[in-house]
C-alpha positions in Angstrom: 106.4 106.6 48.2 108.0 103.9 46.3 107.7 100.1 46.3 110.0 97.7 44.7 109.1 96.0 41.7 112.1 93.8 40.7 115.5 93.8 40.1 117.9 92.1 37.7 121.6 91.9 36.6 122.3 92.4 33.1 123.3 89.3 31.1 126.9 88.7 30.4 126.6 88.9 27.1 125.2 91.4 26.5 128.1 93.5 29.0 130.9 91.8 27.0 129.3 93.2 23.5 129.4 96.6 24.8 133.0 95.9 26.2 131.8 95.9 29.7 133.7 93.5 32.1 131.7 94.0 35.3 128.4 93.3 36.5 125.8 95.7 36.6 122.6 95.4 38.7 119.1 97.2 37.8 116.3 97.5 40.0 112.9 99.2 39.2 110.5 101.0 41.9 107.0 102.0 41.2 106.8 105.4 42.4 103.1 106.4 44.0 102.3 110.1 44.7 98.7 109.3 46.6 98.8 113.4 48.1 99.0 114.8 45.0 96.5 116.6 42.6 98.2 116.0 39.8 96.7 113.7 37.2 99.4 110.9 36.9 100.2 109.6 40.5 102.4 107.0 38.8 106.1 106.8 38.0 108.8 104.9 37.8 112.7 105.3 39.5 115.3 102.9 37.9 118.3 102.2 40.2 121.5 100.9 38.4 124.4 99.9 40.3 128.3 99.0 38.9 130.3 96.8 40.5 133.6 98.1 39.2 136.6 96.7 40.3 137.4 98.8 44.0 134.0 100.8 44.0 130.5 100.7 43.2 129.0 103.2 41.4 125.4 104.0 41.7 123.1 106.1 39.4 119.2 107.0 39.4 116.7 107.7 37.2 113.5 109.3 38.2 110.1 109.3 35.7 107.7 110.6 37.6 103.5 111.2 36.8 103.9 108.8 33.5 99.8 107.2 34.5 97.0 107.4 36.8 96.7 103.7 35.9 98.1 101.0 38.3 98.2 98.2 35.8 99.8 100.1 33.0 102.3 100.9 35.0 103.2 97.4 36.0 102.8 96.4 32.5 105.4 99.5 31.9 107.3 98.3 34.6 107.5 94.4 33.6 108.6 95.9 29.9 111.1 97.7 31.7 112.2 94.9 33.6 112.1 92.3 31.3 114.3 94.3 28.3 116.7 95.0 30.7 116.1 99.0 30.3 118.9 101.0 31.8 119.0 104.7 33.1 120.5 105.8 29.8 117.5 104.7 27.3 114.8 105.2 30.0 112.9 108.5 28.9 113.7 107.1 24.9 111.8 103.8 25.2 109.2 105.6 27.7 108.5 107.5 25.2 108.5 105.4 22.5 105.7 103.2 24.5 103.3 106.1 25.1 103.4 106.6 21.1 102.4 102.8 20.9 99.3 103.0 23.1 100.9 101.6 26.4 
């Protein structure tokens, strides 16, 4: 199953320094696997959309069984959210917060 957690565009700015001249939408869903025996029931699917000029363009990103833990998830989650983390860097800065203790 998967729930929403929030969703955001991506600032301007921060489009025009990488050249980009249309908006792009990103939405995060906590993913919960409550029939499963594996030990992380928690993930996370990131959902960007681009609003190109005559289409949209749509692309997922699924990391599934990161925790077992409710809370660090949404902490992971509002990190997510909050720095604006796209499909492309996803597994990078995952992993970079699971070496920090998150």
């Amino acid at each position: 199953m998967k729930r929403f957690f929030g969703g955001i565009f991506i600032e301007k700015e921060k489009l025009k320094e990488e050249g980009i001249n249309h908006p792009i939408k990103l939405e995060y869903y906590k993913q919960i696997n409550e029939e499963t025996n594996e030990e992380n029931k928690y993930g996370i699917t990131i959902v960007k959309t681009e609003y190109i000029p005559e289409k949209i363009k749509v692309e997922t990103k699924d990391l599934n069984s990161i925790t077992d833990d409710e809370n660090k998830i949404n902490k992971i989650l509002d990190i997510f959210k909050n720095g604006q983390v796209s499909t492309i860097h996803s597994e990078e800065i995952m992993s970079d917060l699971i070496k920090n203790g998150i």
